[in-house]
PDB file with SEQRES, HELIX, SHEET and CRYST1 records, atoms N, CA, C and O in Angstrom:
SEQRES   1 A   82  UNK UNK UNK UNK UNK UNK UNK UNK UNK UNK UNK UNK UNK          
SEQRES   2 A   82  UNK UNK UNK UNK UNK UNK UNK UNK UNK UNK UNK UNK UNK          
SEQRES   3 A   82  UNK UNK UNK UNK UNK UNK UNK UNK UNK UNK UNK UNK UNK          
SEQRES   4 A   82  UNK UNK UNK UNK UNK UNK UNK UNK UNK UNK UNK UNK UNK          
SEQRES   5 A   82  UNK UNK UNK UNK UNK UNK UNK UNK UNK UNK UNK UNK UNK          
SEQRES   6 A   82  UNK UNK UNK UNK UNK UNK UNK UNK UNK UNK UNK UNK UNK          
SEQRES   7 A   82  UNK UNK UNK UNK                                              
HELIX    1 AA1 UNK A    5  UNK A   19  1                                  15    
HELIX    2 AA2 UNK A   29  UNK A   47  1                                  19    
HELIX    3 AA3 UNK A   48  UNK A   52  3                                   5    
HELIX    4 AA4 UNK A   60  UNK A   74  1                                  15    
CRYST1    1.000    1.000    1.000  90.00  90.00  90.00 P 1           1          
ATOM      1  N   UNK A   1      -0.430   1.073 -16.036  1.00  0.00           N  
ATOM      2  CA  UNK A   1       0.594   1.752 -15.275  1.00  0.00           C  
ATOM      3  C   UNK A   1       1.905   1.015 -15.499  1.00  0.00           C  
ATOM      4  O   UNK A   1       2.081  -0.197 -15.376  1.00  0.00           O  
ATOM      5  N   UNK A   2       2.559   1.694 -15.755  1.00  0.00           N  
ATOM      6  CA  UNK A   2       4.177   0.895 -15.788  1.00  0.00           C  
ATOM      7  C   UNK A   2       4.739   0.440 -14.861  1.00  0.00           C  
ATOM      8  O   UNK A   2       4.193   0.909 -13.863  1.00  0.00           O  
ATOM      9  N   UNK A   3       5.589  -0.264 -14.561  1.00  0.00           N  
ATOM     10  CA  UNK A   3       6.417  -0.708 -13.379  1.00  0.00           C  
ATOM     11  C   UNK A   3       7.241   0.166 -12.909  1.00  0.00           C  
ATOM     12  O   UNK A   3       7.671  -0.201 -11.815  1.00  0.00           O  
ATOM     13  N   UNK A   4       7.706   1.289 -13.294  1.00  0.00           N  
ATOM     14  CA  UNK A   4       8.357   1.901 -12.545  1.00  0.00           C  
ATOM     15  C   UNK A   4       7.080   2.972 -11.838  1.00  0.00           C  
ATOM     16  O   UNK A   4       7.472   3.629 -10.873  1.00  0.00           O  
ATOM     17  N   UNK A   5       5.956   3.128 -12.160  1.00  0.00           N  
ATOM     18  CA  UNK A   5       5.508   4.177 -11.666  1.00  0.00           C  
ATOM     19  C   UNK A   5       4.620   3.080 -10.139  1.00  0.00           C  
ATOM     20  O   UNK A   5       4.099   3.538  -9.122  1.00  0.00           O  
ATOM     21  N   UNK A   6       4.755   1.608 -10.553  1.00  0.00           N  
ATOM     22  CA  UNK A   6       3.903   0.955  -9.391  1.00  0.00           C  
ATOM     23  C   UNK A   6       5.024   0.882  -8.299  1.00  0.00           C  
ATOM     24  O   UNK A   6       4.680   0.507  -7.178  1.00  0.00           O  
ATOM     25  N   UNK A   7       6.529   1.255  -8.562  1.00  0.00           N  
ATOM     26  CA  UNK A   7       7.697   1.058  -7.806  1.00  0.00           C  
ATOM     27  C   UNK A   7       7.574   2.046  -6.975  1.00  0.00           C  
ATOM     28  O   UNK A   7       7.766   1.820  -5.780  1.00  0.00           O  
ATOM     29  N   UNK A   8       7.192   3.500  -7.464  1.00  0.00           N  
ATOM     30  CA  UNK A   8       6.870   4.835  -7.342  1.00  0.00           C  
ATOM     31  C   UNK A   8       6.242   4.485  -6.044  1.00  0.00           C  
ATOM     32  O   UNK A   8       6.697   4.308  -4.915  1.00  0.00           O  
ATOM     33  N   UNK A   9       4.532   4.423  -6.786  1.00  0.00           N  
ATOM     34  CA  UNK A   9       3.725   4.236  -5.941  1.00  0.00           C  
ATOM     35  C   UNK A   9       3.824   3.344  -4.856  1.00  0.00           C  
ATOM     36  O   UNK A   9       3.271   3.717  -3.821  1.00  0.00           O  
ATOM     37  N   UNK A  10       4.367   2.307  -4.845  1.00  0.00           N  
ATOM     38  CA  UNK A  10       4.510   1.206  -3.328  1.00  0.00           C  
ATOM     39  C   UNK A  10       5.657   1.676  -2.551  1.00  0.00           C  
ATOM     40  O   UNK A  10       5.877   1.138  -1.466  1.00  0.00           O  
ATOM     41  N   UNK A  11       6.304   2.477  -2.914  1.00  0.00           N  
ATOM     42  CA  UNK A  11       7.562   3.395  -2.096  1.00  0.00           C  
ATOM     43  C   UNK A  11       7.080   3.951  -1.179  1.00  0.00           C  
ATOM     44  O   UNK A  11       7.239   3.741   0.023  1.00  0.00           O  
ATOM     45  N   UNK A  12       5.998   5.254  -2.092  1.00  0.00           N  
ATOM     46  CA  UNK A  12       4.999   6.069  -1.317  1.00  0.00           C  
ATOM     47  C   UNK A  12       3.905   5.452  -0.278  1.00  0.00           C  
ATOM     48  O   UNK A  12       3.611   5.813   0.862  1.00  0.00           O  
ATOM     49  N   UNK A  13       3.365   4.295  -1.161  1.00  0.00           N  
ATOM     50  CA  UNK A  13       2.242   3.924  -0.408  1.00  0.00           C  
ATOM     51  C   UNK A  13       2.526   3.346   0.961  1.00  0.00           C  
ATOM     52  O   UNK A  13       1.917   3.640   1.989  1.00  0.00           O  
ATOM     53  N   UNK A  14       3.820   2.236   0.815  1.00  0.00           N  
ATOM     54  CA  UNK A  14       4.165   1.626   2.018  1.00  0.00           C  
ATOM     55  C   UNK A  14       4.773   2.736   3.254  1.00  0.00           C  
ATOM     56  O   UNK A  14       4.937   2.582   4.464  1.00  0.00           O  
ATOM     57  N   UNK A  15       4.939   3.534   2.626  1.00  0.00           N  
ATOM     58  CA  UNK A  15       6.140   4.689   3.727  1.00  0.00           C  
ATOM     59  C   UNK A  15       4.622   4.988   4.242  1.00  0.00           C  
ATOM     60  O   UNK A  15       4.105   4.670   5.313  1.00  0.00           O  
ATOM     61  N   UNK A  16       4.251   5.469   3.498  1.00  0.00           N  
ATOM     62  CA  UNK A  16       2.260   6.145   4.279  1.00  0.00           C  
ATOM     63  C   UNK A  16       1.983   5.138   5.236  1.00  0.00           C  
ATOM     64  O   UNK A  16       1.886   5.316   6.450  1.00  0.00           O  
ATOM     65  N   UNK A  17       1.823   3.718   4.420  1.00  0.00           N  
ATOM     66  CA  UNK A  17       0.930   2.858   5.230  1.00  0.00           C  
ATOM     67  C   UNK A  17       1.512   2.594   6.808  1.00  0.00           C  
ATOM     68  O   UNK A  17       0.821   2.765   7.812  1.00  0.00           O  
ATOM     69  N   UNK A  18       2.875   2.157   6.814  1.00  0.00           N  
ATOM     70  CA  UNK A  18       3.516   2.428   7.628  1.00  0.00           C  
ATOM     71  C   UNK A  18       3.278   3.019   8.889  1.00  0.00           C  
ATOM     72  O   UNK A  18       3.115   2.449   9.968  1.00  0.00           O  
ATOM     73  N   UNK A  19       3.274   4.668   8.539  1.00  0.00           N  
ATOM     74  CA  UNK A  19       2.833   5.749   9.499  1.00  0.00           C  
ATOM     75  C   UNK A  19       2.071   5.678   9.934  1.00  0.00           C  
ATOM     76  O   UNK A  19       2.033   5.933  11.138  1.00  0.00           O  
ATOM     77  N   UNK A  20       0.970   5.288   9.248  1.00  0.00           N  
ATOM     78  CA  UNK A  20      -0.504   5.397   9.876  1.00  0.00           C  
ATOM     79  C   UNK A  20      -0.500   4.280  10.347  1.00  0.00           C  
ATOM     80  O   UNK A  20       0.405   4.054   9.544  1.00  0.00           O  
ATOM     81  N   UNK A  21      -0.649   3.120  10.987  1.00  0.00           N  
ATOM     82  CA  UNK A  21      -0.773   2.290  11.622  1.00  0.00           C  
ATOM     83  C   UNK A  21       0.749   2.261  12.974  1.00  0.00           C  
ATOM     84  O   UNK A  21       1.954   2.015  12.925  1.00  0.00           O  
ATOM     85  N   UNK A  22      -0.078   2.601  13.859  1.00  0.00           N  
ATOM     86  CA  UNK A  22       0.604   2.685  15.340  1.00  0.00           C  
ATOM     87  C   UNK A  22       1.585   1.975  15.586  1.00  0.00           C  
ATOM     88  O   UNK A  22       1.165   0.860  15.274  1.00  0.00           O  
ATOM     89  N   UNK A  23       2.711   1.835  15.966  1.00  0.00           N  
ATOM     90  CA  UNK A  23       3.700   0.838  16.672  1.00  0.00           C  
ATOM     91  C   UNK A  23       5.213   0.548  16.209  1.00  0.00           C  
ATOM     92  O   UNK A  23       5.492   1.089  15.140  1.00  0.00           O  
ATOM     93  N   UNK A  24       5.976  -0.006  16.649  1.00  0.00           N  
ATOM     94  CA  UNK A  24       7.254   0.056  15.768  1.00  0.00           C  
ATOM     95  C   UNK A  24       7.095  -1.410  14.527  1.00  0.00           C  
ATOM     96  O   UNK A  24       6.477  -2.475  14.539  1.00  0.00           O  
ATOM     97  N   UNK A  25       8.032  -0.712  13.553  1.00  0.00           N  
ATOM     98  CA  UNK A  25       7.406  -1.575  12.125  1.00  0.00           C  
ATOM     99  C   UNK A  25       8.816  -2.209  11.826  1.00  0.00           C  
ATOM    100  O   UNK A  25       9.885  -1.628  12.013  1.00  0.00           O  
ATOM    101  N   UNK A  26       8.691  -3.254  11.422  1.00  0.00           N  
ATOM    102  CA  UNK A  26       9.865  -3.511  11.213  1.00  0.00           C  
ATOM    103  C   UNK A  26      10.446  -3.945   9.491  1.00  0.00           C  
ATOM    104  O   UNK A  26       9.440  -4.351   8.908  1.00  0.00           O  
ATOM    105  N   UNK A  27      11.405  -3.985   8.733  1.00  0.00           N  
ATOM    106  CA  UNK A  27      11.556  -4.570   7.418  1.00  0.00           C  
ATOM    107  C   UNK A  27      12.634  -3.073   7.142  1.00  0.00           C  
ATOM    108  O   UNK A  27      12.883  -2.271   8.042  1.00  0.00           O  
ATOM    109  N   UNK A  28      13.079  -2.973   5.931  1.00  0.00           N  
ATOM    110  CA  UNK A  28      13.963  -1.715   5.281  1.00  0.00           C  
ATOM    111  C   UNK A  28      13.175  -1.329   4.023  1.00  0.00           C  
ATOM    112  O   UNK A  28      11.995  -1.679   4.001  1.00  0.00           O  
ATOM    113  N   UNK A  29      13.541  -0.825   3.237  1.00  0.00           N  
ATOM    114  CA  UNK A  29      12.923  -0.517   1.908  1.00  0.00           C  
ATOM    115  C   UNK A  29      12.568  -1.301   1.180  1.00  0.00           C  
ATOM    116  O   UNK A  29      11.518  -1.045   0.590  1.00  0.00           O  
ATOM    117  N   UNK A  30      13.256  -2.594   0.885  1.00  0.00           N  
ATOM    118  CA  UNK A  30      12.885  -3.535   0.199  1.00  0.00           C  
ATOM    119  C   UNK A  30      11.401  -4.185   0.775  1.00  0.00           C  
ATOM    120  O   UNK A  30      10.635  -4.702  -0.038  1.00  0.00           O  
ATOM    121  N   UNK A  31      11.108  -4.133   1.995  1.00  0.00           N  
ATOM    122  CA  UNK A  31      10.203  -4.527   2.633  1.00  0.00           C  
ATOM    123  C   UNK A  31       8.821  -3.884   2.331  1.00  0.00           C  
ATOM    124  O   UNK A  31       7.802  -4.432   1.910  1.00  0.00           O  
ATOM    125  N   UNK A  32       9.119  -2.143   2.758  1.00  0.00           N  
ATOM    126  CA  UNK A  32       8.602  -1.337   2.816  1.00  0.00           C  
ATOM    127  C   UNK A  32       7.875  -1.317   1.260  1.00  0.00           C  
ATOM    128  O   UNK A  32       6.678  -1.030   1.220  1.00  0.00           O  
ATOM    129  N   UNK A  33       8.550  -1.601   0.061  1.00  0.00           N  
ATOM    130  CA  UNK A  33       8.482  -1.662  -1.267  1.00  0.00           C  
ATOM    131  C   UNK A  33       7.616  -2.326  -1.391  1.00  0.00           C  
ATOM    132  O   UNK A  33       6.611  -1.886  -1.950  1.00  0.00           O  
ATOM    133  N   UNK A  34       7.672  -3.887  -0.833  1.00  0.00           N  
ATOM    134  CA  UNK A  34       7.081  -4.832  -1.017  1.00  0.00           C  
ATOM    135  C   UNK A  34       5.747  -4.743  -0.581  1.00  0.00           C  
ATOM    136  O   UNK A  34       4.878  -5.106  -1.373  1.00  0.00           O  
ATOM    137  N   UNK A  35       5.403  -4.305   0.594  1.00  0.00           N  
ATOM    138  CA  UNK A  35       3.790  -3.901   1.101  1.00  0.00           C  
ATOM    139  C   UNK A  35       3.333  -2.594   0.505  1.00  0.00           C  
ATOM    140  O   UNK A  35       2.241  -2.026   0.475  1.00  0.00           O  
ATOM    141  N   UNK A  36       4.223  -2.380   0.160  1.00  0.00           N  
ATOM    142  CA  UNK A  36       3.422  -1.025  -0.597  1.00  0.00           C  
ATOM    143  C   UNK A  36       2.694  -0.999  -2.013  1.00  0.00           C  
ATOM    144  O   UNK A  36       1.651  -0.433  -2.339  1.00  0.00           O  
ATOM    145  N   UNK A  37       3.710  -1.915  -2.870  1.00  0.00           N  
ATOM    146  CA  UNK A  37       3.020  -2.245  -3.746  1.00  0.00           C  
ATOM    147  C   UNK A  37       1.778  -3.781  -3.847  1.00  0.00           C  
ATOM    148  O   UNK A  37       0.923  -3.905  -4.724  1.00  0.00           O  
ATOM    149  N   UNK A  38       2.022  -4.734  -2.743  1.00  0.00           N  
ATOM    150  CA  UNK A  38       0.994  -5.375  -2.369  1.00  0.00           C  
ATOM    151  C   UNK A  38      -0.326  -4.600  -2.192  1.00  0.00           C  
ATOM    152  O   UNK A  38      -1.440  -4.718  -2.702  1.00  0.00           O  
ATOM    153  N   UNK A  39       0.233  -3.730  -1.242  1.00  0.00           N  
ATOM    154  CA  UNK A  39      -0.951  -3.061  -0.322  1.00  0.00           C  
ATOM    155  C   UNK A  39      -1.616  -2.142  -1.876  1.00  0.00           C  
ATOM    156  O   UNK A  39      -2.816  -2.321  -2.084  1.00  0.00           O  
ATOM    157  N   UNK A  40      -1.031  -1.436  -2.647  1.00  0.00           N  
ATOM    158  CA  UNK A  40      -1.810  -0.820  -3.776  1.00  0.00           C  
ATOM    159  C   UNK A  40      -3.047  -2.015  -4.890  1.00  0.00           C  
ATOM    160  O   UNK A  40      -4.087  -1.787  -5.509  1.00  0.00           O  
ATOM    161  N   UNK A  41      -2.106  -3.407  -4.633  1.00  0.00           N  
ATOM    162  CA  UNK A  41      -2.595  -3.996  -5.185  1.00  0.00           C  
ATOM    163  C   UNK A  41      -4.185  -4.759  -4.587  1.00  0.00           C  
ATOM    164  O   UNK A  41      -5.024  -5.302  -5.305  1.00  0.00           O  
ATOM    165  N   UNK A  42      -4.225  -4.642  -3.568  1.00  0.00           N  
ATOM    166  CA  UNK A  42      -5.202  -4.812  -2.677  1.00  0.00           C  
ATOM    167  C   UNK A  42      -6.105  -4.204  -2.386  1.00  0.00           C  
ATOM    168  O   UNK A  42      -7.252  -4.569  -2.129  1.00  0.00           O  
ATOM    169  N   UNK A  43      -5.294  -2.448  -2.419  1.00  0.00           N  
ATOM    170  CA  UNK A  43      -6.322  -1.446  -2.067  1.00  0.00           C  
ATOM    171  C   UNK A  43      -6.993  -1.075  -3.543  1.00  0.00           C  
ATOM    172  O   UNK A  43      -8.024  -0.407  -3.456  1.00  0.00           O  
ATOM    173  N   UNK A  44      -6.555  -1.414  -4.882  1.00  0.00           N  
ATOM    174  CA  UNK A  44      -7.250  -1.120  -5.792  1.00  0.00           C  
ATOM    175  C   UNK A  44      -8.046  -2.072  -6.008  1.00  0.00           C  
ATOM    176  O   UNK A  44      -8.868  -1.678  -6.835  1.00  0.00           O  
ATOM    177  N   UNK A  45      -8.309  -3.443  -5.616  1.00  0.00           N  
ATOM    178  CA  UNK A  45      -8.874  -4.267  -5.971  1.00  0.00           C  
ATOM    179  C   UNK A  45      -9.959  -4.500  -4.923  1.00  0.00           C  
ATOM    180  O   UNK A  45     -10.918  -5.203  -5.239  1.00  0.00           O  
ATOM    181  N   UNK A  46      -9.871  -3.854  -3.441  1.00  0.00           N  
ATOM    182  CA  UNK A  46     -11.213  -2.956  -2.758  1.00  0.00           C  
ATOM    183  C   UNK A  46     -11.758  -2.117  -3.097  1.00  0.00           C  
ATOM    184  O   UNK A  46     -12.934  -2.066  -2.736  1.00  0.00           O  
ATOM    185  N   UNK A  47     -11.198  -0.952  -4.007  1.00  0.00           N  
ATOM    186  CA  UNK A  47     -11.294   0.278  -4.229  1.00  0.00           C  
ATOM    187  C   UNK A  47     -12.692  -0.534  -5.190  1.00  0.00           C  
ATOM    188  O   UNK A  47     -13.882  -0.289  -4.993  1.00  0.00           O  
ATOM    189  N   UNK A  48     -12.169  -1.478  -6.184  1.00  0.00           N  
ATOM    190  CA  UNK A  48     -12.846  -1.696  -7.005  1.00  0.00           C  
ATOM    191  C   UNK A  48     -14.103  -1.939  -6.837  1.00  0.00           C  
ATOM    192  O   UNK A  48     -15.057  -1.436  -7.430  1.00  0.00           O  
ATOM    193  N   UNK A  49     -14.087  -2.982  -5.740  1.00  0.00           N  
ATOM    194  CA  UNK A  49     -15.376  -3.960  -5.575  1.00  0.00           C  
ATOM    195  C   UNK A  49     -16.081  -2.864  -4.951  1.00  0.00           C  
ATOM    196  O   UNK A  49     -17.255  -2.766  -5.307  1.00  0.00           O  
ATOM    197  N   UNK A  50     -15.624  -1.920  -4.017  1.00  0.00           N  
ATOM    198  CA  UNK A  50     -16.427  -1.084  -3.370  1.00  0.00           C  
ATOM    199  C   UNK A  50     -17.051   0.285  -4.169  1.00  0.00           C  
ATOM    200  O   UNK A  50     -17.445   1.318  -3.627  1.00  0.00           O  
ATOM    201  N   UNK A  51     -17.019  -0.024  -5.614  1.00  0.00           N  
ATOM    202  CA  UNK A  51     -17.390   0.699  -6.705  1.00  0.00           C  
ATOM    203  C   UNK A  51     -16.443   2.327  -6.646  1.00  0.00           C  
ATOM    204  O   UNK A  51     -17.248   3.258  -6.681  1.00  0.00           O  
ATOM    205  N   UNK A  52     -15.469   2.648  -6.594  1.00  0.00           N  
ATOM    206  CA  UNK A  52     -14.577   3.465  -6.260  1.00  0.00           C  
ATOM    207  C   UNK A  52     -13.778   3.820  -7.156  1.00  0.00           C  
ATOM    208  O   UNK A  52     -13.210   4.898  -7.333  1.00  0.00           O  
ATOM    209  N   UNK A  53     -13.745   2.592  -7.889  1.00  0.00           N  
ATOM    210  CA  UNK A  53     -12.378   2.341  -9.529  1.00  0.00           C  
ATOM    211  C   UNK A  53     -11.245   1.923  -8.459  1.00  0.00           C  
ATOM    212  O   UNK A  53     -11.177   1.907  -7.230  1.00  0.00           O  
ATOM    213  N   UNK A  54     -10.260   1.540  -9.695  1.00  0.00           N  
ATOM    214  CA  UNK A  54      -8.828   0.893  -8.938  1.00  0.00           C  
ATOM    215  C   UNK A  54      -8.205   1.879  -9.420  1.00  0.00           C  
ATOM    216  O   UNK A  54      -8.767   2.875  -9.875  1.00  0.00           O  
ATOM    217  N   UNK A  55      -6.731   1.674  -9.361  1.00  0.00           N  
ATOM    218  CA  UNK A  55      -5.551   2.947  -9.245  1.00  0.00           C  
ATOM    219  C   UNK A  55      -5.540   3.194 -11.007  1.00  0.00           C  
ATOM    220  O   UNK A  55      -5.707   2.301 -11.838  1.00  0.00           O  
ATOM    221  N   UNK A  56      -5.293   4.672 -11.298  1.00  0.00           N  
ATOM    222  CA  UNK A  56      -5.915   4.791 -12.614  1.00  0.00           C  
ATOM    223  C   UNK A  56      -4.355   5.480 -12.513  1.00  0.00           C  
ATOM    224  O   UNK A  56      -4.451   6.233 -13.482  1.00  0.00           O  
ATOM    225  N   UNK A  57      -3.170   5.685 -12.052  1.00  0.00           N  
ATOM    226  CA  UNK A  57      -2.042   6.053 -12.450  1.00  0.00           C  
ATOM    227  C   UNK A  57      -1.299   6.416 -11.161  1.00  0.00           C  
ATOM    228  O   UNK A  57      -1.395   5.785 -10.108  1.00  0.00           O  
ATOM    229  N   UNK A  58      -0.378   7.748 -11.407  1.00  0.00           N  
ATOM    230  CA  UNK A  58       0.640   8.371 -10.764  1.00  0.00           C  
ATOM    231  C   UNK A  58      -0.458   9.388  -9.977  1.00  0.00           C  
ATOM    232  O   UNK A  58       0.104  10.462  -9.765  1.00  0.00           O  
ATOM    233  N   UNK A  59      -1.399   9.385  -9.639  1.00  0.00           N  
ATOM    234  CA  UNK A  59      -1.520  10.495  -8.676  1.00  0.00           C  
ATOM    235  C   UNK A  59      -2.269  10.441  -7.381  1.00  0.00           C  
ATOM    236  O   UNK A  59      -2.601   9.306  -7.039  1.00  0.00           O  
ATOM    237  N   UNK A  60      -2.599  11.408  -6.603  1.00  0.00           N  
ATOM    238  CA  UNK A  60      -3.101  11.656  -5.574  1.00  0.00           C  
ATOM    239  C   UNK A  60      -3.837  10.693  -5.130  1.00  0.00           C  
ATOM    240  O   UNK A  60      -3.392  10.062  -4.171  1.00  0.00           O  
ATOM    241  N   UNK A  61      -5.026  10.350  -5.641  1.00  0.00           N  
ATOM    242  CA  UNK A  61      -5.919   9.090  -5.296  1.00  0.00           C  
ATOM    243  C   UNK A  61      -5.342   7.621  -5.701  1.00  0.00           C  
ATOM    244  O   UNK A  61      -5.904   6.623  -5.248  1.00  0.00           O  
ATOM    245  N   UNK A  62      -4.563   7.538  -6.294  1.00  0.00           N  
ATOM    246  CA  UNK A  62      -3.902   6.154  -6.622  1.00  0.00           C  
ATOM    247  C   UNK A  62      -3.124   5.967  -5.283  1.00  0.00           C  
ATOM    248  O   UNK A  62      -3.416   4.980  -4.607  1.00  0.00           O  
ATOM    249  N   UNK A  63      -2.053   6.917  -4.789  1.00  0.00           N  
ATOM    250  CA  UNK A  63      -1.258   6.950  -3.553  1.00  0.00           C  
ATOM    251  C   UNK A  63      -2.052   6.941  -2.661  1.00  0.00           C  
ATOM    252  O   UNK A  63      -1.628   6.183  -1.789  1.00  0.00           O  
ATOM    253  N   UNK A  64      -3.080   7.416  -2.363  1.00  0.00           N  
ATOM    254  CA  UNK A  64      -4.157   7.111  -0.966  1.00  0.00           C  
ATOM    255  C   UNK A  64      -4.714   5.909  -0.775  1.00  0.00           C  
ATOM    256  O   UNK A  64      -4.873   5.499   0.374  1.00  0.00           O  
ATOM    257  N   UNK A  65      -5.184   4.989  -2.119  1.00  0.00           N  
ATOM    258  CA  UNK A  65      -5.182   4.146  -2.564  1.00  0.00           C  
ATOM    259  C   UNK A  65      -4.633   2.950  -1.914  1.00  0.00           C  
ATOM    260  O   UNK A  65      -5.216   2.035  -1.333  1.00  0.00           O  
ATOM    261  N   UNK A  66      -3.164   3.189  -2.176  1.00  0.00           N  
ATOM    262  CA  UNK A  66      -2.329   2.338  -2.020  1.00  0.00           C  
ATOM    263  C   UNK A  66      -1.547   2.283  -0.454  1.00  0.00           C  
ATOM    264  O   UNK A  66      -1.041   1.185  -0.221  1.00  0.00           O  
ATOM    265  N   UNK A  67      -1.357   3.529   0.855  1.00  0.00           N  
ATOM    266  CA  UNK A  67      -1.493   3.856   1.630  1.00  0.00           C  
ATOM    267  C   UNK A  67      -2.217   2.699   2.091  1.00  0.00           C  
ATOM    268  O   UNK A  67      -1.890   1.628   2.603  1.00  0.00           O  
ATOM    269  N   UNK A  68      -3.620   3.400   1.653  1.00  0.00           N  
ATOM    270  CA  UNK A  68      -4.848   2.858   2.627  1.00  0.00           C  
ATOM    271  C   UNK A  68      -4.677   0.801   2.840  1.00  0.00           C  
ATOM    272  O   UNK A  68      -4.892   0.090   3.822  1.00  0.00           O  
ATOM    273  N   UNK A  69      -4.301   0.527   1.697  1.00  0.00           N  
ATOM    274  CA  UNK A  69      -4.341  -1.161   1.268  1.00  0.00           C  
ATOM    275  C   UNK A  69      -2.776  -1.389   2.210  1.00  0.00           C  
ATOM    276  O   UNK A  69      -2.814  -2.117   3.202  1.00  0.00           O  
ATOM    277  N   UNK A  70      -2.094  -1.039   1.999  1.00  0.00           N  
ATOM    278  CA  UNK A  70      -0.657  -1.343   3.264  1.00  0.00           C  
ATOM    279  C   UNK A  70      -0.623  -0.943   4.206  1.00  0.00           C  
ATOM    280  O   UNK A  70       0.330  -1.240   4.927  1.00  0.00           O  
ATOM    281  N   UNK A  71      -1.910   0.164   4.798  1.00  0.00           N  
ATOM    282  CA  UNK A  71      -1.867  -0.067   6.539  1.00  0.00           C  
ATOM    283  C   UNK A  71      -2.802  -1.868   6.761  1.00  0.00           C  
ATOM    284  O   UNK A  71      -2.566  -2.651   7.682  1.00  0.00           O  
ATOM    285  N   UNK A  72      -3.874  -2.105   5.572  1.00  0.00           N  
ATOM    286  CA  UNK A  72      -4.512  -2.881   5.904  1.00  0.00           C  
ATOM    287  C   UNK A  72      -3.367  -4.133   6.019  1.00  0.00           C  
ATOM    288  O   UNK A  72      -3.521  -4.944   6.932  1.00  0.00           O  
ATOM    289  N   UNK A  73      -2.467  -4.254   5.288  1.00  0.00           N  
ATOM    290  CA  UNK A  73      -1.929  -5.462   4.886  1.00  0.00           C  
ATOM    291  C   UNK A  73      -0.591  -5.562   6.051  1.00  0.00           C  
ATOM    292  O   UNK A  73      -0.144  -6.659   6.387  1.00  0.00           O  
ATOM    293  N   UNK A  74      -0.009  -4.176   6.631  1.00  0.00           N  
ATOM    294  CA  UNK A  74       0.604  -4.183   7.626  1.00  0.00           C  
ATOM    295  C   UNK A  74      -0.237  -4.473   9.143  1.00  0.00           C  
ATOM    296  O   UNK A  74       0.416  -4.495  10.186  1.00  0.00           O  
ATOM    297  N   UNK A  75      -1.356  -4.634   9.147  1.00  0.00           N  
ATOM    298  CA  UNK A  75      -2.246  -4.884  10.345  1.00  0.00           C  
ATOM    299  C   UNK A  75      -2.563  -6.219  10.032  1.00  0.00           C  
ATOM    300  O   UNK A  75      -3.264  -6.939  10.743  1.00  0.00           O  
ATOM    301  N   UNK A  76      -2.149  -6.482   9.178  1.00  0.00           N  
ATOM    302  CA  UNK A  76      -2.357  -8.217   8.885  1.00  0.00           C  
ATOM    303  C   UNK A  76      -1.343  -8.936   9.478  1.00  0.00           C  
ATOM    304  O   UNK A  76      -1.329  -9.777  10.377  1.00  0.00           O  
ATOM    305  N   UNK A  77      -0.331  -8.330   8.650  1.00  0.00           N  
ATOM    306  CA  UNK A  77       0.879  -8.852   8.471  1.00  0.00           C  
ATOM    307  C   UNK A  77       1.453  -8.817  10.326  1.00  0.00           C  
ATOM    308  O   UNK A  77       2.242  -9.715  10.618  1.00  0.00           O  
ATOM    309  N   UNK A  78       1.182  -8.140  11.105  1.00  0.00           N  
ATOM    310  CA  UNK A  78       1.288  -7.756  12.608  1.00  0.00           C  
ATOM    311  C   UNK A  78       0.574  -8.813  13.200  1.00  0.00           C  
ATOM    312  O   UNK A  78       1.094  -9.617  13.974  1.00  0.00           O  
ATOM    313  N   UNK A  79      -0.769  -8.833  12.806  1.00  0.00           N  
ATOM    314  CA  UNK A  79      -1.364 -10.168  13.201  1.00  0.00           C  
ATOM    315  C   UNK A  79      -1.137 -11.419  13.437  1.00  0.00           C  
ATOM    316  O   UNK A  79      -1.504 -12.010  14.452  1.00  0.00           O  
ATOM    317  N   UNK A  80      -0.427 -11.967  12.377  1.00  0.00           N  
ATOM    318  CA  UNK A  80      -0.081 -13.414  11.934  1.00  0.00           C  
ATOM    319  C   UNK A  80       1.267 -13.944  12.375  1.00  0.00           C  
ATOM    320  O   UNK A  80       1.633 -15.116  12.289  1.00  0.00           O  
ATOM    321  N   UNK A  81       2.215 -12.539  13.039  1.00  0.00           N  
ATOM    322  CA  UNK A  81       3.812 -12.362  13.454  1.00  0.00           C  
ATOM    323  C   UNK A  81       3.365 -13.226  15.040  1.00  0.00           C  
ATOM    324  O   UNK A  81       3.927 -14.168  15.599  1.00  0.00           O  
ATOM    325  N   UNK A  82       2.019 -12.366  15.460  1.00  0.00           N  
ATOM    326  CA  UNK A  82       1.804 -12.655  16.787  1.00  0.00           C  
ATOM    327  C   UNK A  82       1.105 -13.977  17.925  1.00  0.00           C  
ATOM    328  O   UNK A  82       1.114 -13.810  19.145  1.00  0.00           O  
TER     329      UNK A  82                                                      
END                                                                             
């Protein structure tokens, strides 16, 4: 995957992950960027172990993917603030 399409994807993923996890969030885009593409990087590397495959590009299941890994990493990241 190229870097602009993992820029893509952690845009998307973090704005998702975001949402789905309850409460006020704090950081701007750069932030948002940053867990998003963490969180893809995390959620493909669960995706993996949990026999699932990791993010195979630009689409639908790569972005759920990556979603799913930045609510985890924003429920972390909430954790460790507190």
């Amino acid at each position: 995957m190229g870097i602009l399409s993992w820029i893509i994807v952690g845009l998307i993923g973090g704005a998702l992950g975001k949402l789905i996890v309850p409460g006020k969030q704090r950081g701007g885009v750069v932030m948002t960027l940053f867990i998003g593409v963490l969180g893809a990087l995390l959620g493909g590397w669960i995706s993996t172990q949990l026999g699932f495959g990791g993010l195979s590009g630009f689409d639908l299941r790569s972005v759920i993917i990556a979603a799913l890994g930045a609510a985890l990493l924003v429920v972390v990241i909430r954790g460790l603030r507190k």
